[in-house]
C-alpha positions as a Markdown table, in Angstrom:
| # | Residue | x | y | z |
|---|---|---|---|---|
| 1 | Unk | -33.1 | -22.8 | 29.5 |
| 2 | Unk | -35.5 | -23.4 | 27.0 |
| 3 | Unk | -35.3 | -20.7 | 24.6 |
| 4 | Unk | -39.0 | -21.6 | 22.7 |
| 5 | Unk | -40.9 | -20.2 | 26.2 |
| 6 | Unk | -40.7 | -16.9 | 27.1 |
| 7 | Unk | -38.6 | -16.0 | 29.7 |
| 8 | Unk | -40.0 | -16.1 | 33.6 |
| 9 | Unk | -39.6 | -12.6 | 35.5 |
| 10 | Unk | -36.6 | -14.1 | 37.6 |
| 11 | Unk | -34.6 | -15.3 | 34.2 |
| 12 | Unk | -35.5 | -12.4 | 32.2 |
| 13 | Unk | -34.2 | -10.1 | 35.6 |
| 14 | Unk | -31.2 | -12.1 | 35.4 |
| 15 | Unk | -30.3 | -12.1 | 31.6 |
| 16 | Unk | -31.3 | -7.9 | 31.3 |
| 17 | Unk | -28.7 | -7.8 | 34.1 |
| 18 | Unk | -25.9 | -9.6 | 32.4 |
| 19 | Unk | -26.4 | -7.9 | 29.1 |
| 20 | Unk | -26.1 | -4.7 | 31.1 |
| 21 | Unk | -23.1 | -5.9 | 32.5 |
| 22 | Unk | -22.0 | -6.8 | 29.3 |
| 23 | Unk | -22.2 | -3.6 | 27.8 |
| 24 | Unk | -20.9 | -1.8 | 30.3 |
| 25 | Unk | -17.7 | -3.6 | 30.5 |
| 26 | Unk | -14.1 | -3.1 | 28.7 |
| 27 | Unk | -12.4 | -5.9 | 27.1 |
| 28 | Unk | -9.3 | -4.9 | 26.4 |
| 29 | Unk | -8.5 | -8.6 | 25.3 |
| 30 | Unk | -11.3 | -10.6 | 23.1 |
| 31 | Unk | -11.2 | -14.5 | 21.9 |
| 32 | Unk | -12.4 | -15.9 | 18.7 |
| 33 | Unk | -12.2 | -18.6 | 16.5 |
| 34 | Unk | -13.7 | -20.8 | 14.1 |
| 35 | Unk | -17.0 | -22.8 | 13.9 |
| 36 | Unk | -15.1 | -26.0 | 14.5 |
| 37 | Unk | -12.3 | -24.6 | 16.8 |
| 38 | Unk | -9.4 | -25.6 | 15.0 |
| 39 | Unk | -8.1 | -21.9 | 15.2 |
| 40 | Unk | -8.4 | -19.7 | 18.1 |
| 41 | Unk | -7.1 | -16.3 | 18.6 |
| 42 | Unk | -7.3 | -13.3 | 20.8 |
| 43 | Unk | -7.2 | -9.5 | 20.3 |
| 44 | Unk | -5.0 | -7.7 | 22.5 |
| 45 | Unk | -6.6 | -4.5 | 22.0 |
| 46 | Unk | -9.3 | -2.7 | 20.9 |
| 47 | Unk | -10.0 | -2.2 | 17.5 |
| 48 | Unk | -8.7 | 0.8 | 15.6 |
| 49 | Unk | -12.3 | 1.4 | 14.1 |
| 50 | Unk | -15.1 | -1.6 | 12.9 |
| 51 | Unk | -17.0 | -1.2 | 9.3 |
| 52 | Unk | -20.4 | -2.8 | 8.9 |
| 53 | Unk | -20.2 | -3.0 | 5.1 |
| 54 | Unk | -22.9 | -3.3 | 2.6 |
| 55 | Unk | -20.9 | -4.2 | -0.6 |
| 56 | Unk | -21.9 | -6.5 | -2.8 |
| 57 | Unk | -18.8 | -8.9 | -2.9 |
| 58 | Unk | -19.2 | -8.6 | 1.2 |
| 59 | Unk | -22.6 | -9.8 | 0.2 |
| 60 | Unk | -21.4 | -12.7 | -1.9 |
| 61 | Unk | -18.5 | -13.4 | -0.2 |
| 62 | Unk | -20.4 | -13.5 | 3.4 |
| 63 | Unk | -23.4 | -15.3 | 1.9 |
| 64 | Unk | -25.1 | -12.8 | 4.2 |
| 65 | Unk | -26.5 | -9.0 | 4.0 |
| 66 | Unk | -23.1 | -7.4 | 5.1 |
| 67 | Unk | -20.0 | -8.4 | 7.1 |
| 68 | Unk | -18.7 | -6.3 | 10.7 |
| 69 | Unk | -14.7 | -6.0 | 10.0 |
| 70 | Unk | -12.7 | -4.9 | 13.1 |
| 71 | Unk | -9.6 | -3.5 | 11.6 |
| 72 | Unk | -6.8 | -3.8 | 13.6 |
| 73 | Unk | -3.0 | -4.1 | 13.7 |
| 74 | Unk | -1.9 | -7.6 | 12.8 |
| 75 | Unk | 0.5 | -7.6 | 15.4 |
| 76 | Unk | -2.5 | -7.0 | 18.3 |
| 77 | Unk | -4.0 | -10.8 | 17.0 |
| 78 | Unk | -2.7 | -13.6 | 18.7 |
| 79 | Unk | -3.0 | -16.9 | 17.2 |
| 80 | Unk | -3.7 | -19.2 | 20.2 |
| 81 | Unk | -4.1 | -22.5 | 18.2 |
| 82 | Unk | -4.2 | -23.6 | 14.9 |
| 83 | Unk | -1.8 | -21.3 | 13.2 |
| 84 | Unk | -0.6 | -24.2 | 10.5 |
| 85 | Unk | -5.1 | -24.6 | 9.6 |
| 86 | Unk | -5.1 | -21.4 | 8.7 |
| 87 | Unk | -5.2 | -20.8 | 5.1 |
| 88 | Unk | -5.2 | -17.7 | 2.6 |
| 89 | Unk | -7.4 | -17.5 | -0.1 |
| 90 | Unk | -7.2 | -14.8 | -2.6 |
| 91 | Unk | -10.8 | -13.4 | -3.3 |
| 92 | Unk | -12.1 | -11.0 | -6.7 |
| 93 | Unk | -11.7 | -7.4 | -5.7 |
| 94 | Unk | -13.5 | -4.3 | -7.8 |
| 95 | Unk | -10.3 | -2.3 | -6.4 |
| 96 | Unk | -6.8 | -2.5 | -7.8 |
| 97 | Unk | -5.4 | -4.1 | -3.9 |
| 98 | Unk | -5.6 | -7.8 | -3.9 |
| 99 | Unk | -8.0 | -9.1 | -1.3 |
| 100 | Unk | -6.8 | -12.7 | 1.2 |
| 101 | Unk | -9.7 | -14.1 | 3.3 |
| 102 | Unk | -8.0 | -16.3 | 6.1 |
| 103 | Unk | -9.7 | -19.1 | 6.4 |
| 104 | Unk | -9.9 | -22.4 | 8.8 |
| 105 | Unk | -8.8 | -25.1 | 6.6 |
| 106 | Unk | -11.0 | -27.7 | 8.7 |
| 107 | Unk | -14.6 | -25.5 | 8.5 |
| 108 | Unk | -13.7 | -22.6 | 6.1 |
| 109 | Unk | -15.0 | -20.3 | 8.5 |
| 110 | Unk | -13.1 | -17.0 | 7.6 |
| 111 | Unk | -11.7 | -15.5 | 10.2 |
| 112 | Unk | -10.3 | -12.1 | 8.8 |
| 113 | Unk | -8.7 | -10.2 | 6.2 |
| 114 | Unk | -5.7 | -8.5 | 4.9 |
| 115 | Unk | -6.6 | -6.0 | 2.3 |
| 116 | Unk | -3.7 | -5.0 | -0.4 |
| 117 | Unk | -2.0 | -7.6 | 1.0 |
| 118 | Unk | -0.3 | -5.3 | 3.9 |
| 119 | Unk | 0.6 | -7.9 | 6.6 |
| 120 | Unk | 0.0 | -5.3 | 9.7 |
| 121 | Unk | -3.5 | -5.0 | 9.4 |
| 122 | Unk | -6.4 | -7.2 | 9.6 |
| 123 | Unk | -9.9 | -6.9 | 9.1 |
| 124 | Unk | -11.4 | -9.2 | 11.8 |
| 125 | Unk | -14.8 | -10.9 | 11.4 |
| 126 | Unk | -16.5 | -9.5 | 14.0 |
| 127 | Unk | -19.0 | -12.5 | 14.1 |
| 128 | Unk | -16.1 | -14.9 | 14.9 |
| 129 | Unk | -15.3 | -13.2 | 18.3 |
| 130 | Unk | -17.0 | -15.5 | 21.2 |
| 131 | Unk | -18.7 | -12.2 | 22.1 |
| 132 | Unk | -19.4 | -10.7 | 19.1 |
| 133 | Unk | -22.3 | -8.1 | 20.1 |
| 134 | Unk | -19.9 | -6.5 | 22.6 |
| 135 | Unk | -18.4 | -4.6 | 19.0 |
| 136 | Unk | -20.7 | -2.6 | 17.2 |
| 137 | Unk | -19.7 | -0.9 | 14.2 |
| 138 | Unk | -18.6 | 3.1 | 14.2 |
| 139 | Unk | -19.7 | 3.0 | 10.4 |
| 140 | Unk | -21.9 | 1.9 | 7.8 |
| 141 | Unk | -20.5 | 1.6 | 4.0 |
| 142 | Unk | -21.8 | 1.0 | 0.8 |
| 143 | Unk | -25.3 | 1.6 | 1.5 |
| 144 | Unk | -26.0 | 2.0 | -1.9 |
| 145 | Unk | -25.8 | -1.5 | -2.4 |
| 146 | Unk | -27.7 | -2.4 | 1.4 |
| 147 | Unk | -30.5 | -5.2 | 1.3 |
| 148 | Unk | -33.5 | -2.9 | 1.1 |
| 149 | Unk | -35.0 | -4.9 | 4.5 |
| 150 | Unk | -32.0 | -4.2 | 6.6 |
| 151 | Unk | -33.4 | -1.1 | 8.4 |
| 152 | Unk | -30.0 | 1.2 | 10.1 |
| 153 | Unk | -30.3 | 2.9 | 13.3 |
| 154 | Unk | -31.4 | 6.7 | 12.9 |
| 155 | Unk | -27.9 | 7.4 | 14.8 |
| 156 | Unk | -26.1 | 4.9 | 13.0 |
| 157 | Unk | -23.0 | 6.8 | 10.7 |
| 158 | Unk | -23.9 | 5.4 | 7.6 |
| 159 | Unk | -22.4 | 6.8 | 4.0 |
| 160 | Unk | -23.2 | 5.4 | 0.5 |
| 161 | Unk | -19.8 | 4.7 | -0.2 |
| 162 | Unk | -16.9 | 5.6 | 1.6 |
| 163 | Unk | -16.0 | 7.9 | 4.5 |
| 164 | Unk | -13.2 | 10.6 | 5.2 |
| 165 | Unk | -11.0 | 8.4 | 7.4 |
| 166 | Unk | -9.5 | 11.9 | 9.3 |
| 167 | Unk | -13.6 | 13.0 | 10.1 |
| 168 | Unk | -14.9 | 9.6 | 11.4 |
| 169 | Unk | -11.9 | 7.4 | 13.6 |
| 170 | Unk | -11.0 | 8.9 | 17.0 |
| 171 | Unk | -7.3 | 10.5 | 17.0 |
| 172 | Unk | -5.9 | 7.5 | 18.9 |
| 173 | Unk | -6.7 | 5.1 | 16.2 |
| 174 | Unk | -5.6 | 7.6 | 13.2 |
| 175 | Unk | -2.0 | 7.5 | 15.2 |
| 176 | Unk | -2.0 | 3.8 | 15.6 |
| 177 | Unk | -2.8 | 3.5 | 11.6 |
| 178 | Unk | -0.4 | 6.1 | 11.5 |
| 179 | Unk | 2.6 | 4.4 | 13.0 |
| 180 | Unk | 1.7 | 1.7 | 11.6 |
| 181 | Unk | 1.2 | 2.3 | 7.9 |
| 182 | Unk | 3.4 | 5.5 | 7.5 |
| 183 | Unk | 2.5 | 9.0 | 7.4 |
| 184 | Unk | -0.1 | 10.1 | 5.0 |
| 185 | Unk | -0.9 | 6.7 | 3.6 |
């Protein structure tokens, strides 16, 4: 398919119903990887709740406007290949919680990370998934510091900083943090 042309009514039918198809699905497992496939992986579950944020050092760190971050349990990411390429790199933080971006070593695609140096959760790039517009993100943060051309939907949960965790994830995630992490933390 040439993707210059504009679609013909047949291929434009039959891509309007694949994306509906798309959507409409559940994946209750989703593959990723790197640029250069060195490391794949696969989530076992569904996230426990995805951040588009607008930070600056997501900014920098991304080289883009804002990075999707699926956070989930470490334990629900299966590396399927390429364990031994992948590579920690500790980035600047403005918090007092170290930050690691896992990285390919072949590409230095990153891949996700662990903030505060937890271990049992990850913040997955979202963009790394081989479907990555089947996640969309339950919130917006930082938009104080959003690219003024990056225009959110009037629905979208946005907040200029930060949100109160117990008002925005669904109760099943909060008890999957919550077994996880401990109570109260």
């Amino acid at each position: 398919m040439d993707i210059s042309q504009p679609l013909d009514a047949g291929a434009g039918a039959l891509l309007t119903a694949r994306v509906r198809a798309f959507k409409g699905r559940r994946m209750a497992s989703r593959t990723g990887s790197c640029a250069c496939g060195a490391v794949t992986y696969r989530l076992t579950s569904a996230p426990l709740f995805v951040h588009c944020c607008h930070c600056l050092l997501c900014q920098k760190q991304t080289g883009s406007a804002f990075a999707i971050n699926a956070l989930i349990e470490a334990s629900r990411v299966r590396v399927t290949k390429g364990k031994a390429k992948l590579e920690a790199i500790a980035m600047p933080t403005l918090s007092e919680y170290p930050h690691d971006i896992y990285r390919c070593r072949e590409c230095k695609v990153a891949l996700w990370s662990d903030y505060a140096r937890r271990k049992v959760m990850l913040f997955v790039r979202v963009a790394t998934l081989d479907e990555p517009h089947a996640i969309q993100p339950d919130v917006h943060i930082f938009t104080r510091s959003k690219v003024p051309w990056v225009k959110l939907p009037k629905s979208a949960r946005a907040f200029e900083v930060y949100y109160d965790r117990h008002k925005e994830w669904p109760k099943a995630s909060l008890a999957r943090r919550e077994k996880l992490l401990g109570q109260g933390r």
